[in-house]
C-alpha positions in Angstrom: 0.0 0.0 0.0 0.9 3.5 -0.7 0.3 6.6 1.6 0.3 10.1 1.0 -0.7 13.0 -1.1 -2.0 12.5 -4.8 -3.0 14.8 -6.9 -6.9 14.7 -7.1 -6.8 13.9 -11.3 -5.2 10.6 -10.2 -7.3 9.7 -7.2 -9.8 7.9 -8.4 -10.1 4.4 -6.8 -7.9 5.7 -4.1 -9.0 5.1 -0.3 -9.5 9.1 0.8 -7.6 9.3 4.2 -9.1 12.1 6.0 -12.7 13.5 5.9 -12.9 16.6 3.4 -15.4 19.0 2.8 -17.2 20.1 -0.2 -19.5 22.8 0.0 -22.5 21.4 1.8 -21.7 17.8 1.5 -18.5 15.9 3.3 -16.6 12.9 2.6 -15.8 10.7 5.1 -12.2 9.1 5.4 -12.2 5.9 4.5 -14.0 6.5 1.3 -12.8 4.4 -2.2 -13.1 7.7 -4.7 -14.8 7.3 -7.7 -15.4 9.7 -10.8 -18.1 11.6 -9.3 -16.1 12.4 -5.6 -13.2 13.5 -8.2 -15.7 16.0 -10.8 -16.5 17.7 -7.1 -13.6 17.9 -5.1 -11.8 19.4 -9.1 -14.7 22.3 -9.1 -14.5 22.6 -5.2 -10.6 23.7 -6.2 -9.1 21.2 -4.2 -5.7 20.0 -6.0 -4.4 17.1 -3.9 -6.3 14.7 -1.4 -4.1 12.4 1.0 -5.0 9.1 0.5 -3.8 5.3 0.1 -3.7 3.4 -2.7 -3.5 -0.3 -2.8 -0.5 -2.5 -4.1 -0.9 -5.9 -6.1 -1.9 -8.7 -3.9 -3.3 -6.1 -1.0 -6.4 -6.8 1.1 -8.6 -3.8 2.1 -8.7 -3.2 5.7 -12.6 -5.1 5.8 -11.5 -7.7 3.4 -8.6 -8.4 5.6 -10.2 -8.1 9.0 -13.2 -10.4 8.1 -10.4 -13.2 6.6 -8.7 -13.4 9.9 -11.7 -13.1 12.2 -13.2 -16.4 10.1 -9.4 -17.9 10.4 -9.6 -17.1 14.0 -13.4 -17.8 15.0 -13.6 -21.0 16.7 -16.5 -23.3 18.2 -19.3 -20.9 20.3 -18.0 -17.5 18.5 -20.0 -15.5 16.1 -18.2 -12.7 14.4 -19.8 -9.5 12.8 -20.0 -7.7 9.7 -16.5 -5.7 9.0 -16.1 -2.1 8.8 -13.7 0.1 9.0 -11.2 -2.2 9.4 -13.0 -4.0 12.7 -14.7 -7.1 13.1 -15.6 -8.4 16.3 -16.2 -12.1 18.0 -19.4 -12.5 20.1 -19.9 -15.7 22.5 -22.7 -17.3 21.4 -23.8 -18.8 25.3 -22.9 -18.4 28.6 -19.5 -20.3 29.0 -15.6 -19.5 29.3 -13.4 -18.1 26.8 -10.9 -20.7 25.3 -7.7 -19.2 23.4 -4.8 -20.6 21.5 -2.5 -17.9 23.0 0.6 -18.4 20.7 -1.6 -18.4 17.6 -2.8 -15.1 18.9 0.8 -13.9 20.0 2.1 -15.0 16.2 0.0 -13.1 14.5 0.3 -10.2 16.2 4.0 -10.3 15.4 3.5 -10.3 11.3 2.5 -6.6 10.9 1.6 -4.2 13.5 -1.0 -3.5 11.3 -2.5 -6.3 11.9 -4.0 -6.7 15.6 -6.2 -9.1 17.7 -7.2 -8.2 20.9 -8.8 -10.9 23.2 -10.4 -11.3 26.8 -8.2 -12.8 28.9 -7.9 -16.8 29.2 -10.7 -18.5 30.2 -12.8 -15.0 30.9 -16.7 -16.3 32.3 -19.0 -14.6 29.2 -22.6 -14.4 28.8 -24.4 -14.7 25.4 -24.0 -12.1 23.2 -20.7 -10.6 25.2 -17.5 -9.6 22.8 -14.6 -12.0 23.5 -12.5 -10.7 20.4 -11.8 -7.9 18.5 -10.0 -8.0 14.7 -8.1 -4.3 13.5 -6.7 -3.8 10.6 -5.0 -0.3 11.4 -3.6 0.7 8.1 -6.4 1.0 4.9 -5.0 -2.4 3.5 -1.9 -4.7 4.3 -0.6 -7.3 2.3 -2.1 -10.7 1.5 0.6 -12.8 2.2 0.9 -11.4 5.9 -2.1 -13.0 6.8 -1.1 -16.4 4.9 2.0 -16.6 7.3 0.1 -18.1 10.6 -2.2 -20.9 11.5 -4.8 -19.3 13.1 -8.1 -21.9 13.5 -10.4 -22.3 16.0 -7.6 -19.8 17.8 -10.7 -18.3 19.6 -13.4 -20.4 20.6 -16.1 -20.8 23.3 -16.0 -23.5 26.6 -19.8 -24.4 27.5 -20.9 -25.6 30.7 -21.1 -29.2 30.8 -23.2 -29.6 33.9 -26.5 -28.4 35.3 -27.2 -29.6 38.7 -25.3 -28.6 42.0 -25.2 -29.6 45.9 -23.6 -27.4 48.3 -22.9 -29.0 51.4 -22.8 -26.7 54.6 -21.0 -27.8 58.3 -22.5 -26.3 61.4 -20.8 -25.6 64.8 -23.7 -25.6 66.5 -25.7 -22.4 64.9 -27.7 -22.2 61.6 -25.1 -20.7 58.9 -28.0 -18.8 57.4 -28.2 -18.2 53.3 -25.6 -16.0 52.5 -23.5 -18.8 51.0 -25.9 -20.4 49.8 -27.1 -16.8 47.5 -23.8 -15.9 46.3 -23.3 -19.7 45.3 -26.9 -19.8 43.5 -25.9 -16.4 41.9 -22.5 -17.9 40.9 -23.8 -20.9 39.0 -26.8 -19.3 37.6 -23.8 -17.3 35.5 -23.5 -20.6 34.2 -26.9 -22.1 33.8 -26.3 -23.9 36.4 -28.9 -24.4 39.2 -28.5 -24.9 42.9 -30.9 -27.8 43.6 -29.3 -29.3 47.0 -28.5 -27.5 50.2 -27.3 -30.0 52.8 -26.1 -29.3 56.0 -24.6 -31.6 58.6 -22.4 -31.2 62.0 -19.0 -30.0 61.7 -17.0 -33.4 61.6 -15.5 -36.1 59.0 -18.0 -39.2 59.8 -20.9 -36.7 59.1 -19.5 -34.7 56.2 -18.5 -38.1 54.4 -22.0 -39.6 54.7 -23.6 -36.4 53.6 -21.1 -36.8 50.3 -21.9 -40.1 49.5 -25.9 -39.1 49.0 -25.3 -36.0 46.8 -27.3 -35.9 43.5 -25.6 -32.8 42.1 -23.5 -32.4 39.2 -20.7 -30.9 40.7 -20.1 -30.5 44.6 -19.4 -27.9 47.0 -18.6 -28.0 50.8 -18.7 -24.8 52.3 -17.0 -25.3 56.2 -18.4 -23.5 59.5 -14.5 -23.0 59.9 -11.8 -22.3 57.0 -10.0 -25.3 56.2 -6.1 -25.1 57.0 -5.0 -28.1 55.8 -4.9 -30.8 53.8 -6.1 -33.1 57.1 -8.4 -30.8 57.7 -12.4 -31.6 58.3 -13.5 -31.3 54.9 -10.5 -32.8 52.7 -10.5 -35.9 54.8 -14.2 -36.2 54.6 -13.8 -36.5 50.8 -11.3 -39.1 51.4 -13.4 -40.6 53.6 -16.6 -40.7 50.9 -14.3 -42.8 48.9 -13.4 -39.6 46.6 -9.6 -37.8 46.5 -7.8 -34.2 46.9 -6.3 -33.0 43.9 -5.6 -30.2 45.5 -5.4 -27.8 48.6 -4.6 -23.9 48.8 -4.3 -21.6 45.7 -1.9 -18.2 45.3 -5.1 -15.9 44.9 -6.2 -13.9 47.7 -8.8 -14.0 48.4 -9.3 -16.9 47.8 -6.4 -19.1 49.1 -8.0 -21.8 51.5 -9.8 -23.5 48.5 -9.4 -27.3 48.1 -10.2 -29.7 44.6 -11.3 -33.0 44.2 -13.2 -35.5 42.3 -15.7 -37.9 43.7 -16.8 -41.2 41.7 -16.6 -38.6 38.4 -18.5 -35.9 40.4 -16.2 -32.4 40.9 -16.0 -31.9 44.3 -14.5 -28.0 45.3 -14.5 -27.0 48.9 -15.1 -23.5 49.0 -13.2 -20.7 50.9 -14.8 -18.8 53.4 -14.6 -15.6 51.3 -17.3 -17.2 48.6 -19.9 -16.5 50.6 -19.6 -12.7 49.7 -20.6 -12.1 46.0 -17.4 -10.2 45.0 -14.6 -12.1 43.0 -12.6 -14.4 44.8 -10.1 -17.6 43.9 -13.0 -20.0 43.6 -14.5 -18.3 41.0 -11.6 -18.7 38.9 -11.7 -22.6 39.9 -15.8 -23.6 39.4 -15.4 -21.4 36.3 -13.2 -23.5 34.4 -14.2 -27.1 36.4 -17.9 -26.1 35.2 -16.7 -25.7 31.3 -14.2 -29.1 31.7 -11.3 -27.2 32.3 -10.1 -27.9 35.8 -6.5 -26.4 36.9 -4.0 -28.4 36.8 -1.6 -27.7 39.4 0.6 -26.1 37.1 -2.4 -24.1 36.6 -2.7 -23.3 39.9 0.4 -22.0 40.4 0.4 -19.5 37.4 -2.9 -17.9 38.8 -0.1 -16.5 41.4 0.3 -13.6 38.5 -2.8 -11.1 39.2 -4.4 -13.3 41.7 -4.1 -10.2 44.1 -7.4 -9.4 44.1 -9.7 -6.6 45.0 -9.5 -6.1 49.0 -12.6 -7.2 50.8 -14.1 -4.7 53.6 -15.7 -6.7 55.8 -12.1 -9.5 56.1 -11.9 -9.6 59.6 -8.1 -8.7 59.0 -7.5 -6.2 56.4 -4.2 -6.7 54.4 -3.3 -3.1 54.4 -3.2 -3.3 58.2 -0.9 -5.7 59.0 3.4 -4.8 59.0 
């Protein structure tokens, strides 16, 4: 592509790159000039226009942007009509966003003129929420830029994969009341998932295991009377007890850290951290997130969520981190 200023006799077909007025009537940047733009913008006594005209083998910024946004779209993404060099990649349900992030990364590295600009990984979206966006910056770049990456399915969609939930609460002697319970319901329902067990049983291991082995739900969650601090602790060995396993215990987000993993006859099982029964983002929604779409952390996982896992301070933690030295 060529940039700059051309005399207005030789514009035509050239890509006008900045608006211009005529009289009464304007033209828009980003206009393809034809005869009649040229007969006006002559009589107007305009000499030169700036503008960009394409080489052989170049791809107008639409034509270019809608290419890579169908290389790119993957399973559960829709992507929308291009203009002005934009097209943009809509999830199509409620799920998690799923990225090939050196596909991404490669072809942002052929041309700068050539960008893709994501959610972050595994981002919770609701129907109809953007999850990509395509720019070509310049007017056109060249074909063979975009030929020079594999890009398919480098965007695409995780859907929930199950429906049901029981939530398991311990009691040290005094009803635990709902609040759990609602930010758990609100949680899932993000998901189209619905809460349809709420169990609650004494605060030891015998009690805890039985109430695990008669859940219906989907997935599991134990929510504890009193955070669990270890491995040992009342609600990891009541999994192990239920004939289930701990995949694994404490996470680097904060809040969020006392959060354990497991499985139980094919059934997720995550024991919730005291923090998830407040609404606002915590670890654990990171972790049902992804277990809900059939992407559980590994714990290589787990330990990269270290990197932004500091998140937004709670006001009612009984011991604010800005307090202690």
């Amino acid at each position: 592509m060529k940039f700059g200023t051309i005399p207005v006799a030789q514009a035509q077909g050239a890509i006008l790159a900045h608006g211009t007025q005529i009289g009464s009537r304007r033209l828009p940047k980003g206009r393809l000039l034809d005869a009649a733009d040229i007969a006006a913008l002559q009589t107007a006594g305009i000499a030169e226009v700036i503008a960009a005209t394409l080489d052989p083998g170049d791809l107008d910024e639409n034509a270019a942007a809608a290419k890579l946004a169908h290389a790119l779209a993957g399973n559960g993404v829709t992507i929308s009509t291009a203009a002005t060099g934009r097209v943009n990649l809509f999830a199509d349900a409620a799920g998690i966003v799923n990225l090939d992030i050196g596909a991404i990364n490669r072809v942002n590295a052929v041309n700068p003129m050539i960008t893709v600009a994501t959610l972050p990984q595994y981002t919770r979206v609701a129907a109809g929420n953007m999850v990509a966006t395509i720019k070509i910056i310049s007017y056109a770049v060249p074909g063979d830029d975009l030929a020079k990456v594999a890009t398919a399915d480098a965007v695409s969609l995780l859907r929930p994969l199950y429906r049901t939930a029981t939530l398991i609460e311990t009691s040290l002697g005094k009803d635990p009341g709902t609040k759990g319970q609602k930010s758990l319901a609100k949680r899932l329902s993000r998901l189209d998932m619905v809460l349809d067990g709420i169990v609650t049983v004494s605060h030891n291991t015998n009690t805890l295991a039985s109430a695990l082995q008669a859940v219906t739900g989907d997935v599991v969650f134990i929510l504890t009377a009193s955070a669990t601090s270890d491995v040992d602790d009342i609600g990891p060995s009541a999994l192990r007890a239920a004939g289930g396993n701990v995949s694994q215990f404490g996470m680097p987000v904060d809040p969020g850290n006392l959060l354990f993993l497991g499985d139980l006859h094919g059934k997720p099982v995550i024991g919730l951290p005291g923090c998830a029964r407040s609404p606002a983002l915590n670890g654990a929604d990171w972790v049902l997130e992804r277990v809900i779409c059939g992407r559980p952390p590994s714990p290589a996982d787990f330990a990269a969520m270290g990197v932004g896992g500091l998140l937004k301070e709670m006001p009612d933690r009984p011991q604010p981190r800005r307090s202690m030295t």
